[in-house]
N, C-alpha and C positions, 0 to 999 in steps of 0.2 A: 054091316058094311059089305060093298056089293065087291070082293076083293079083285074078281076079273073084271070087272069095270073100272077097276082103280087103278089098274097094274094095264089094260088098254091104253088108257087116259097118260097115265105116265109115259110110256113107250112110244105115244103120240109125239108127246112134248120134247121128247128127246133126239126123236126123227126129224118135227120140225127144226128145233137149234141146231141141229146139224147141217139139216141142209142149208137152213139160212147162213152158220157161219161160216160156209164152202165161197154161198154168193156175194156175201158180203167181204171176205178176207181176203177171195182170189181179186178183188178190185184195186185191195191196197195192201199187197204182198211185201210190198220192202218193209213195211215196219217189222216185218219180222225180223230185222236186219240191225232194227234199233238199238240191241242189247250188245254188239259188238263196239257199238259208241258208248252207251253206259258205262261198261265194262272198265274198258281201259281210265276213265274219267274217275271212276271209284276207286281204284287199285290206286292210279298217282296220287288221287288226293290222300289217301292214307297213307301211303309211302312218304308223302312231303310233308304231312301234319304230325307224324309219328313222333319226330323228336317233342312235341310242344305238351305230350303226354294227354292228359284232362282236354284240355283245349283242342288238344289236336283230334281228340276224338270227337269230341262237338262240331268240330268243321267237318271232319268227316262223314260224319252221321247228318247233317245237311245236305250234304251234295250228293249223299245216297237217295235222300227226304226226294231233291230235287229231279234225277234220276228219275227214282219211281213215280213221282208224279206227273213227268214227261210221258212213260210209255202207259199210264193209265191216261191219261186224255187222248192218245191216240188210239188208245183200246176202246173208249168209251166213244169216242167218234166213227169208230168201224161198228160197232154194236147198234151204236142211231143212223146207218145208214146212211153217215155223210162222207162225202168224197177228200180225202185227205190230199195234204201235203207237205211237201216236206218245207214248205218255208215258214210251215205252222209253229216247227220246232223252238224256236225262240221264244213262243208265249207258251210254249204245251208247259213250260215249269209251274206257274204259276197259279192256275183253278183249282188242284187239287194239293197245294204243295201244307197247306194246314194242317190238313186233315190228315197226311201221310206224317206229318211229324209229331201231331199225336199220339198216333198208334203207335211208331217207331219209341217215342219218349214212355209211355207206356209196356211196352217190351224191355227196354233198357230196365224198370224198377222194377219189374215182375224178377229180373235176371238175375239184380241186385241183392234181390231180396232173398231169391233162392240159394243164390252164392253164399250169404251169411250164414244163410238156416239148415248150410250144406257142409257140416266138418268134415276135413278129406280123412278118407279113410270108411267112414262111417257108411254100411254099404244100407242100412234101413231109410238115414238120413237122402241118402242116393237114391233109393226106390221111389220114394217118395216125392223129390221134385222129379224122376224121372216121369211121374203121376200127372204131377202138375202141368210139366209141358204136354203129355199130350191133351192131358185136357184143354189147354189155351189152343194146341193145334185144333180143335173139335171149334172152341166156341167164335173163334178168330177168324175161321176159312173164308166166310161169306167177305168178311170185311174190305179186300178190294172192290168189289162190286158194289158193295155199301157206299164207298166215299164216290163212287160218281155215278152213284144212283139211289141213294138210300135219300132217306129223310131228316137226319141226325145229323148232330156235330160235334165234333168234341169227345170226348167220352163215352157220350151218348151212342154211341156206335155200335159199342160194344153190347148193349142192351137193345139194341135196333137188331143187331146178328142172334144174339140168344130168341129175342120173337120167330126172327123167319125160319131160325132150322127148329123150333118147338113144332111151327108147323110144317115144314117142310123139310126136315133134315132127311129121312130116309131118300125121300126123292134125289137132292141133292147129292149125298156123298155115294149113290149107289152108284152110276157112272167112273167115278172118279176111283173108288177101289177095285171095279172092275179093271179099269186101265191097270190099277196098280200090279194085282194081280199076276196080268197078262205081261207085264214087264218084270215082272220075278223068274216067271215060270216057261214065258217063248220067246220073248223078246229082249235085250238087256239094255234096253235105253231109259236109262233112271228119271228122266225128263216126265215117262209115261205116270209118275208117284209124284210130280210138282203138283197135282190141283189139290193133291190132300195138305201142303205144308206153302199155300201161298199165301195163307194167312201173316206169314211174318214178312210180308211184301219184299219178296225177291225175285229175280229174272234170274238165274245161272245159266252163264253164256255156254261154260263146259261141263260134259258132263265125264263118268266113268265111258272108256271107249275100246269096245271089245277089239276094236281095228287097228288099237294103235301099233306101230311100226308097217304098216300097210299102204299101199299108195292111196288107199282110200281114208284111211282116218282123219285126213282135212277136210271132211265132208259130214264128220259126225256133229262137231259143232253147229254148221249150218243146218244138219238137218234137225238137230234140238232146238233152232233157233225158230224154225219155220212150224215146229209141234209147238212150241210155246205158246207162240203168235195164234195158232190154230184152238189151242187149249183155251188161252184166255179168251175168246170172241165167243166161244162155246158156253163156255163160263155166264161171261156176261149176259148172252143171251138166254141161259136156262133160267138165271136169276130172274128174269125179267119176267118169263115166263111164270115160274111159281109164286113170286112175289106179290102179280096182279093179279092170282085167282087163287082159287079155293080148292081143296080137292073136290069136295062137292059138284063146283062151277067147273072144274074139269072132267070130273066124269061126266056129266050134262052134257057138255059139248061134244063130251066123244061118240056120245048119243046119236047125235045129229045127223054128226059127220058120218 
């Protein structure tokens, strides 16, 4: 294996999504604004569903479903290079709204399941689903970028995501715990650790805020909201990138070039 030709070819790939999701996001900026409307829409519906207990939580757990599936079709439209808008909002619920509640209802009996298999108290027991989620955090990550761009449905998803990082995981999460990193140790915007844990498809509107009681701290939110939007386009687009070629067919190119 030609390892500086690999690790070229990588550093390529990552230069271009970046620069592409600079020229692509700065076209359609407000969506990054989207998550301020999710937000509030999540929080009432579970505060109004809340007494209904079981039920309430199914209604709730839908209109998160819908939610997410709003700001991934608008992600998924900045990634294809189409000019958005916001009167699009009223259909964005529904392309990816399936697919987003499979994963979601699949997340709920993984939860379930570990809840049972979890005695309080019992710290091995503990250890142990604490194992488990991060493992689901590993095999899950790709999965927003799977449902509006993968091949799969259903289920099937989740075996569509274990294929791409078998071949492609180092490439992918290397980026992503670099941020992570850099937000521990220079930076403390928790936002920069979201592309390791979006597998459990969430947008958090707020994050920890080193500013708060500051005249600036109404400014943290927006600006997590704007890495967000920036994150995911990135995202999409790196996916896209690895998904269609090979390392092989990427070092090749880096050849070329």
């Amino acid at each position: 294996m030609d390892w500086g030709g690999l690790i070229a070819a990588t550093l390529r790939i990552y230069q271009q999504a970046a620069q592409d999701a600079w020229e692509k996001g700065r076209r359609s900026w407000w969506i990054s604004l989207l998550p301020f409307l999710y937000g509030p829409i999540v929080l009432l519906s579970a505060m109004l569903t809340a007494p209904l207990g079981f039920l309430g939580g199914f209604i709730s757990g839908i209109v998160l479903a819908m939610c997410v599936s709003s700001y991934l079709y608008f992600i998924a439209g900045v990634v294809n290079g189409s000019r958005m808008s916001i009167r699009e909002l009223g259909e964005s619920w529904r392309p990816h709204l399936g697919a987003v509640i499979n994963i979601l209802f699949l997340l709920f009996l993984l939860q379930y399941l570990l809840a049972l298999l979890t005695p309080p108290g019992d710290e091995t027991a503990m250890m142990l689903a604490a194992l488990i989620e991060l493992i689901l955090l590993v095999i899950l990550n790709p999965i927003p970028e799977i449902i509006y761009q993968g091949r799969s449905e259903g289920f099937a998803m989740v075996q569509e995501s274990l294929d791409f990082l078998r071949g492609n995981g180092a490439e992918w999460f290397l980026p992503f715990i670099v941020l992570a990193l850099f937000s521990i140790f220079f930076l403390p915007i928790s936002i920069l650790a979201g592309p390791l844990q979006f597998g459990r498809l969430t947008f958090p509107t707020t994050v920890g805020n080193p500013s708060a009681g500051s005249s600036l701290g109404f400014l943290w939110p927006i600006l997590s909201a704007f890495l967000l939007f920036a994150l995911m386009v990135f995202r999409g687009l790196l996916f896209r990138a690895l998904a269609n070629s090979s390392r092989r067919q990427r070092m090749f190119r880096s050849r070329l070039s």
